[in-house]
N, C-alpha and C positions, 0 to 999 in steps of 0.2 A: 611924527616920525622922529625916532631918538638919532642923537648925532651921531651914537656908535653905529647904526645902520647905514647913515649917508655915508660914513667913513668908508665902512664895507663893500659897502653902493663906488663909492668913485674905485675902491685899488680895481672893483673887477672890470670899472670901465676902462681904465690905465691899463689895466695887464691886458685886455682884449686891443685896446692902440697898440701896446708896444708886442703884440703877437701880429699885428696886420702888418706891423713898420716892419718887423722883425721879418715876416713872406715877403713882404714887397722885396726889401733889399734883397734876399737871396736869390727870388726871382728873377732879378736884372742884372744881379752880380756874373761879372765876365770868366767863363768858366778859365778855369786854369790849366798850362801843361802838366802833367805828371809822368815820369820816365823813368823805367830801367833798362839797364842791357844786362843781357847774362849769355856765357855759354853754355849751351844746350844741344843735346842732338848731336854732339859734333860741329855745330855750327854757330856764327853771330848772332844772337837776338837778341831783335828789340820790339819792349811794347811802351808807345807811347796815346796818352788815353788825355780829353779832357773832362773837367771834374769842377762843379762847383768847393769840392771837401777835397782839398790831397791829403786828410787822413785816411779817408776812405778810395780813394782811388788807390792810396799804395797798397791798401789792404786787398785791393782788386789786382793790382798786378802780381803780387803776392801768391794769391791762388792759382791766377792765373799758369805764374812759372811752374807751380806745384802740380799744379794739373799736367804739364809739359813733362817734367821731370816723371811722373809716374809710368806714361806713355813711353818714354826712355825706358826705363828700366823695368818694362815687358816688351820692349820689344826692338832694344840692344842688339848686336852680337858679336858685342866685346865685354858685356857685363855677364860674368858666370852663371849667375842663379834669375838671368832674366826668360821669358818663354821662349823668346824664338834661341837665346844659346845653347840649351837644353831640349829644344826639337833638332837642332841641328847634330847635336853631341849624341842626338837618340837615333841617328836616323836608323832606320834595319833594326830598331830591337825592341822600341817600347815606345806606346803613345804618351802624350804628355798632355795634361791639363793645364788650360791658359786662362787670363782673364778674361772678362769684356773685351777689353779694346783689343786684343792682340785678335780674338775669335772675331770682331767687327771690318779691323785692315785686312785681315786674308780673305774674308769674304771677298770683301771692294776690290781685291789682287785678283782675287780668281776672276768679279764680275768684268773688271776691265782685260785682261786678260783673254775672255770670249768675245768681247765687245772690237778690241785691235786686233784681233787673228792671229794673236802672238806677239805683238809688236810690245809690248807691255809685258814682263814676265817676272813674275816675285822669286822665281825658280834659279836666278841665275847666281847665287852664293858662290860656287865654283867659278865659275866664269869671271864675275866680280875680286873675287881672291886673285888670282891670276894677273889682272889689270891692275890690282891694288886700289877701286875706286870707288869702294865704298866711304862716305864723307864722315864717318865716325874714325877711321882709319891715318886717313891722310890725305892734305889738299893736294896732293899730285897723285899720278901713277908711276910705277917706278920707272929708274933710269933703263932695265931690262925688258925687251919686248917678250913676252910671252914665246917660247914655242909652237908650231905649228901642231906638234903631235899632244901637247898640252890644251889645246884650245879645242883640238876634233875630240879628243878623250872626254872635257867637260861638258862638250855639247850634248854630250849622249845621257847628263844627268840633268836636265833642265826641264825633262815631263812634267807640269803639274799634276797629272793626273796621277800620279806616284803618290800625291796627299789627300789622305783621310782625314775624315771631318767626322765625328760621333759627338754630336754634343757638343762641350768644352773640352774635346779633348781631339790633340791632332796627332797623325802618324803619317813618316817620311817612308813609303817602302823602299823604296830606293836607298841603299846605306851610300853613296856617293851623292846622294842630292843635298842643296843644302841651300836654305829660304833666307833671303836677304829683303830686309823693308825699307832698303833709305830710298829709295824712289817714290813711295807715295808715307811714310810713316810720316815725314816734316807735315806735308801734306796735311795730315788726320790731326795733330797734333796742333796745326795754329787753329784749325777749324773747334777742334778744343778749347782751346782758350780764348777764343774768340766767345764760345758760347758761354764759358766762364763769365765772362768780362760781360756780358750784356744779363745774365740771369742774377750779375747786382748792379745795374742799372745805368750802365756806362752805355753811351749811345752816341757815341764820337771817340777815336783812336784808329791805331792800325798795331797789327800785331805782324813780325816779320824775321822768319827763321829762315836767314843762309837766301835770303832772295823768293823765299814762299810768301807773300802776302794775301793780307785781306783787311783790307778798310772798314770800319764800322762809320755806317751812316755815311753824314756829312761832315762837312769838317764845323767849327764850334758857329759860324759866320754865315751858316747856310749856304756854301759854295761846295762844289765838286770837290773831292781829294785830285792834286795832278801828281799825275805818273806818267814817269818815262822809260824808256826802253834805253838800253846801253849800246853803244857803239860796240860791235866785237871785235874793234881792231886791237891789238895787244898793247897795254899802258895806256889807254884812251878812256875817258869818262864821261866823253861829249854822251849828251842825249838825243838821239835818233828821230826819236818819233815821242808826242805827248799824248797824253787822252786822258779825260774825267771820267771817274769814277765814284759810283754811290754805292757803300756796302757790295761791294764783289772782289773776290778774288785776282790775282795777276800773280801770275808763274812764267818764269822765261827758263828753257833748257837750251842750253847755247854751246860751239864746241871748245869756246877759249874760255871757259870755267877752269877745268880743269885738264893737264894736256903735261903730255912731253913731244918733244922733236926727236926725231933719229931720219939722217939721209935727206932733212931736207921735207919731212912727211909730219904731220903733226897726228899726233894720237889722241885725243880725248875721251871723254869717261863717258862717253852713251854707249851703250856697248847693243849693238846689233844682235837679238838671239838668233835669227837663221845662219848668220855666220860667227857668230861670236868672237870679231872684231868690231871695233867702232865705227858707227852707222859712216857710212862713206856716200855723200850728195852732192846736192847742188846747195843745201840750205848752211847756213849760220848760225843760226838760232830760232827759237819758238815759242814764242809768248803767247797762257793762254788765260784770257778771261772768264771767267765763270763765277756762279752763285756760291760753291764749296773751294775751298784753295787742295783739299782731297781730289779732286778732279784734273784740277789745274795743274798738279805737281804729276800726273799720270800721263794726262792727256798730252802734256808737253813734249816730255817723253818718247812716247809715243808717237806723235805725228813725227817729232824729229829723224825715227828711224824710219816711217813709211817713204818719208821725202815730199818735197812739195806737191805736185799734182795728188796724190793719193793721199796726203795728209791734211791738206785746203778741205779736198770733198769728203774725209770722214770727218772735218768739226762742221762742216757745213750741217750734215744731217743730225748732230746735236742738240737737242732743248739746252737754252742756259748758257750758253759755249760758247764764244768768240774765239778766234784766232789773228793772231800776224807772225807773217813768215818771212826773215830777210834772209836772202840770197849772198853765193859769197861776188857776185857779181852787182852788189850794191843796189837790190832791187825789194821792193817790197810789196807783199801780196797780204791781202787779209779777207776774211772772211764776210760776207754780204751786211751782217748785221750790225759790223762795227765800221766798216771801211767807209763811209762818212763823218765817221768821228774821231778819223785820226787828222793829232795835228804834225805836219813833216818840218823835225830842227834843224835838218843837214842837210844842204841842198849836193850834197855828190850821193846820193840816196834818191830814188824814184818811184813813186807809189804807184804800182798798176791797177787798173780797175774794170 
């Protein structure tokens, strides 16, 4: 055998060592944070992902936001030439053709929609105007309450059945109706990006707009992600209640988000459709767990206006669905499937069961 063979013979034994050294170490190499935050939605986001490559994880959140942003601007309604500004600016004259995603959230509007009995309503643009509480808008409502004869007058335009669906194209009959997505659009949107972020092979982060989350996986160490529930006492950040989570969802609708006082009375931004004032209960807030954070961001919602006894037994009969519910009477209620796994951070808080 001639030398120049052995020569030949050893690089590809060499280059095969230094390709095994080369998988081993990445292998074992300790994945890395990688982070951004951006405004979107109207809201705070952050996605933070780990990554053996933060070239490639940036390039993942990257998309990610882009995916977010797109989702935005169909389905805005302060950006002019997005679909729902343009269903609204049509209502009574002319259908409009929309994207995917906008045709996919009205779907999910209408199906929850029949699913709460109302208590969920994509219809309430009017109503929302009035309160000023749409979160693309502004984090308060304003200093003026709403009139009485203002509020029965928009109540009378929140039919959804006023909206036609042909295809990709929608029509408001109603020329007074007018479709608002910020209650489940963040929703649709991290669940977006969420699926971004794992179809280029991120399998640990969390993605999190305005308090909409969803966990990917486990965290880099093999341990649960922990999350906690917020105190809703006003200037308070203590955490409540803890619980582990693996790839799910967690959405809280609570009434000290967003609010003004007048008399002594606190107003906040869940806005009741049967009365179209804010849900007025016994509850706090609602946090719910689920497989989609689209669900999460609905259902929370949602049970908040049913109120507790009614809104406990419809996450009850949910696939996928957990719930907890605090009372403004410092009490806490949760749903059969989780209420073992919650852990209590405040003892002037009490877990019933």
């Amino acid at each position: 055998m001639s030398n120049k063979t052995l020569i030949t013979k050893a690089k590809i034994v060499l280059l095969v060592i230094f390709l095994i050294l080369g998988l081993t170490i990445y292998r074992f190499q300790k994945p890395q944070l990688v982070q951004e935050n951006q405004f979107v939605l109207g809201t705070f986001g952050q996605i933070h992902l780990y990554t053996k490559s933060p070239k490639s994880g940036n390039k993942a959140i990257n998309q990610a936001y882009q995916r977010i942003r797109e989702i935005e601007n169909s389905m805005s309604i302060i950006i002019s030439d997005s679909d729902i500004y343009q269903l609204n600016e049509n209502a009574g004259i002319k259908p409009i053709k929309v994207t995917q995603d906008t045709l996919n959230v009205i779907h999910k509007g209408l199906e929850y929609y029949e699913l709460t009995k109302g208590a969920f309503n994509i219809g309430l643009g009017k109503i929302s105007k009035l309160w000023g509480v749409n979160i693309e808008t502004d984090n308060k409502i304003p200093p003026a309450i709403p009139k009485e004869e203002e509020i029965l007058d928009a109540k009378k335009h929140i039919d959804l059945y006023q909206l036609e669906i042909n295809n990709n194209e929608l029509f408001i009959k109603d020329p007074k109706m007018s479709i608002d997505l910020g209650g489940i659009a963040k929703g649709y949107a991290v669940d977006e990006a969420v699926r971004t972020l794992e179809d280029l092979g991120i399998k640990s982060g969390f993605v999190n707009l305005g308090g909409d989350i969803f966990v990917l996986g486990s965290k880099p160490d093999g341990t649960a992600w922990q999350m906690g529930i917020q105190s809703p006492e006003l200037g308070s950040s203590n955490v409540i209640v803890k619980i582990q989570l693996r790839n799910s969802s967690i959405v809280t609708s609570g009434d000290y988000q967003r609010y003004i006082e007048k008399d002594n009375k606190r107003y906040h931004h869940i806005i009741d459709p049967s009365t179209g004032y804010p849900a007025e209960n016994e509850l706090t807030s609602v946090t719910i767990i689920s497989d989609t954070t689209i669900k999460g961001d609905s259902y929370s919602t949602a049970a908040f206006v049913m109120g507790l006894e009614k809104g406990l037994d419809f996450i009850e009969n949910l696939e996928n669905t957990e719930g907890i519910f605090l009372t403004k009477d410092k009490r806490i209620y949760a749903s059969s499937g989780i209420r073992d796994e919650i852990e209590l951070m405040d003892k002037e808080y009490k877990l019933f069961k």
